[in-house]
C-alpha positions in Angstrom: -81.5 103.5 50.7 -85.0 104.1 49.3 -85.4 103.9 45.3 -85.2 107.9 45.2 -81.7 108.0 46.5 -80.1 105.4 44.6 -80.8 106.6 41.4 -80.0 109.6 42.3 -76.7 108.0 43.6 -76.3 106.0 40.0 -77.4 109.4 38.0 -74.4 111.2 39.7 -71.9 108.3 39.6 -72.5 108.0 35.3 -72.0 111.7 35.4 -68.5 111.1 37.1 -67.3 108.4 34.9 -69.0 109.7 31.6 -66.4 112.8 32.7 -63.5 111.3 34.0 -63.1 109.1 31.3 -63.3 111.4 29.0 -60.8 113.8 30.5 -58.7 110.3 30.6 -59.2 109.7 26.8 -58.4 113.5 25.8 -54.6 113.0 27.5 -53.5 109.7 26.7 -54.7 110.6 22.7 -51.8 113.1 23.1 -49.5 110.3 23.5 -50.8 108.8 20.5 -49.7 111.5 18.2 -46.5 112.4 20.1 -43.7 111.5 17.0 -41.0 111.7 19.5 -42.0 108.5 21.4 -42.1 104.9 19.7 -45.0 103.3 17.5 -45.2 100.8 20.4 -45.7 103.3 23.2 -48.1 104.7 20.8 -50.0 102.1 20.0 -50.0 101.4 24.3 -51.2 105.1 24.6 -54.3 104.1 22.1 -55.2 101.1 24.2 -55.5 103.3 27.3 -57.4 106.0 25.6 -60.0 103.2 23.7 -59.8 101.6 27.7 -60.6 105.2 29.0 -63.5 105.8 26.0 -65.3 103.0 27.7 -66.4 105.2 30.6 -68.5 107.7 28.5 -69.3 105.6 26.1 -71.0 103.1 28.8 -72.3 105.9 31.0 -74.3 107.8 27.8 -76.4 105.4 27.7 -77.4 104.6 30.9 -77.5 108.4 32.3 -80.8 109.2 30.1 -83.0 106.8 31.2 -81.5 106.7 35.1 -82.5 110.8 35.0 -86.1 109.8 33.5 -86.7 107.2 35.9 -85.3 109.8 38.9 -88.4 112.1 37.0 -90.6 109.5 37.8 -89.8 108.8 41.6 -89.6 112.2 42.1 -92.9 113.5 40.3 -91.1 115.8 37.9 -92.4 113.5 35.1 -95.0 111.4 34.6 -94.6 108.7 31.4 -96.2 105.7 31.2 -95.0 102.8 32.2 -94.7 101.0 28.9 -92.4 103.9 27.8 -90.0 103.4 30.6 -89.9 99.8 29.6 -88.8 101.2 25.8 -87.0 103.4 27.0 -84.7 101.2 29.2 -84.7 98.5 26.4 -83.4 101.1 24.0 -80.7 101.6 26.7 -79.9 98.4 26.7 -78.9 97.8 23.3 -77.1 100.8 23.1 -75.3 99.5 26.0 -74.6 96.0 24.5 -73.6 97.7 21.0 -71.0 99.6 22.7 -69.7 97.1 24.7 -69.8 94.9 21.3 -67.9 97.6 19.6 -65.3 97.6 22.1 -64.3 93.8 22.7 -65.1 92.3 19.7 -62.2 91.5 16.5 -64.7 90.4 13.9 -64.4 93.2 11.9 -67.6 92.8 9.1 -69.9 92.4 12.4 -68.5 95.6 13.9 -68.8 97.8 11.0 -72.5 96.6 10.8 -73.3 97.3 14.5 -71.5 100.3 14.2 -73.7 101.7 11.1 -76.8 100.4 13.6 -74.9 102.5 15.9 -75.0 105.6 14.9 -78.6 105.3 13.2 -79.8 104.4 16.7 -78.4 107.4 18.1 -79.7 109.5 15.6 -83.1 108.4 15.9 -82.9 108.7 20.2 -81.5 112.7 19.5 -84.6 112.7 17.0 -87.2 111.2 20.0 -85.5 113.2 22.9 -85.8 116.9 20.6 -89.4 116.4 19.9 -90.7 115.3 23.7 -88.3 118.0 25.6 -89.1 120.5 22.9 -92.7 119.9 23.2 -92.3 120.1 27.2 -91.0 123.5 27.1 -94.2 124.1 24.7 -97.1 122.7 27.6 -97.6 119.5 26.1 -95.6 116.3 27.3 -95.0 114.5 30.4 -92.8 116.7 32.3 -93.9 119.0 34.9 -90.6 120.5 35.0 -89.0 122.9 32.2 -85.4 123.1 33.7 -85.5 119.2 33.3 -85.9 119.7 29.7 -83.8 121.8 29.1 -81.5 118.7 30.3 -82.7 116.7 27.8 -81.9 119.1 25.3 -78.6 119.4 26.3 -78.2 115.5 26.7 -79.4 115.2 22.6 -76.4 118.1 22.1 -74.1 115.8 23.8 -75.2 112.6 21.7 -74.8 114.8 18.8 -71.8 116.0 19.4 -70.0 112.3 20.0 -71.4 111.7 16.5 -69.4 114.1 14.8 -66.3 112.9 16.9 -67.2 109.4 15.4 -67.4 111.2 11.8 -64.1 113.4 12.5 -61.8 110.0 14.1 -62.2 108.2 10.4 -58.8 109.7 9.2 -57.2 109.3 12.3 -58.2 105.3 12.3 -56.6 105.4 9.0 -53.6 106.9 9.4 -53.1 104.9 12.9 -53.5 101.3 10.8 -51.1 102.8 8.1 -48.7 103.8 11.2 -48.7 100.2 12.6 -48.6 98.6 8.9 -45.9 100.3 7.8 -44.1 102.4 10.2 -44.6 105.9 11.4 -44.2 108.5 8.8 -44.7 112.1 8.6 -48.3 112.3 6.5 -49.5 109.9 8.7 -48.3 111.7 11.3 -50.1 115.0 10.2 -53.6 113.5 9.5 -54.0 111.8 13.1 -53.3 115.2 14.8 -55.3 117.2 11.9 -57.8 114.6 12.9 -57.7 115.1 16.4 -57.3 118.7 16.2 -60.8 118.4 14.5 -62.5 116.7 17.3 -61.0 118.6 20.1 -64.0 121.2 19.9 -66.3 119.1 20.4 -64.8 117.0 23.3 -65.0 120.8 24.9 -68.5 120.8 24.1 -69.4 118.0 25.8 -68.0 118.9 28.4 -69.6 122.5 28.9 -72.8 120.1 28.3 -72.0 117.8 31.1 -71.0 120.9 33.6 -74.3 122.7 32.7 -76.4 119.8 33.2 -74.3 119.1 36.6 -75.1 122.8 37.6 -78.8 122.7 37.0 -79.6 119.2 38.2 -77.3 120.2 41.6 -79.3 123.6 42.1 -82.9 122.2 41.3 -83.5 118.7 42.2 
């Protein structure tokens, strides 16, 4: 298998588990809220939708720089090589913060990544805007507009699980007040007004993920 195909082969395989696992996380968070069923079960179903979160959240940041790199073997872009290298060190620690997030219980440290979290995300939204916007304008490294126009959409889909992060805090909440002290009607109410919230954009992101799908299928 020549460099070419595996990354193509990697590029796809984030693609399915970046959608699979969110599909994953949409159903068991029904469980979560489900007042019929016990706190328990509950508290089960939210360790199999955090376990199921771990797919997209892993695959985000790997599928940018996997498609860039494809760009490169394939001619569609042409960044210099001391940008990759950023570039897939950037990936990295985004990598290493989620996987941070997820498995460690020192709670001071995870609030600080997380806050480094979110501010790295806004500032790779911020970089990927200004170099795909100034591709579709002529000037850039990308002899391709249809790739981006993925890139555009990929900063939509980093934006997008930002406001999920913003629109969970009341559902967090109400979930430790639900395991502290039993379930309870208000509590009840604010993790499905919470998830309610989010549910657009999940659907977002995943109209994102089919149109990028669709026009890297049709014109790699």
């Amino acid at each position: 298998m020549n460099e070419y195909l595996l990354l193509k082969f990697l590029h796809l395989l984030a693609f399915v588990y970046w959608l699979g696992g969110d599909l994953g996380t949409f159903l068991s968070s029904r469980y979560v809220v489900r007042d019929d069923i016990g706190v328990e079960s509950r508290a089960i179903a939210l360790k199999i939708m955090l376990a199921c979160d771990q797919g997209p959240k892993s695959c985000m940041p790997l599928i940018f720089p996997l498609g860039l790199q494809l760009g490169q073997s394939s001619g569609l872009t042409s960044l210099p090589p001391w940008l990759m290298v950023v570039i897939w060190l950037l990936a990295l620690i985004w990598s290493i913060n989620v996987q941070y997030l997820y498995f460690t219980d020192n709670q001071a440290g995870k609030a600080r990544v997380a806050n480094f979290d979110f501010g790295l995300r806004l500032l790779v939204i911020a970089a990927v805007l200004i170099y795909a916007g100034g591709a579709l304008l002529g000037t850039g490294w990308i002899t391709a507009g249809w790739m981006a126009w993925k890139m555009l959409i990929f900063a939509a889909l980093v934006a997008c699980g930002l406001f999920i992060r913003v629109n969970l805090k009341p559902f967090v909440l109400a979930f430790g007040q639900m395991m502290a002290a039993g379930a309870k009607p208000e509590t009840d109410a604010a993790m499905a007004a919470s998830l309610a919230r989010v549910r657009p954009w999940v659907w977002m992101i995943w109209a994102g993920l089919f149109a990028n799908a669709a026009i890297g299928l049709h014109l790699i």
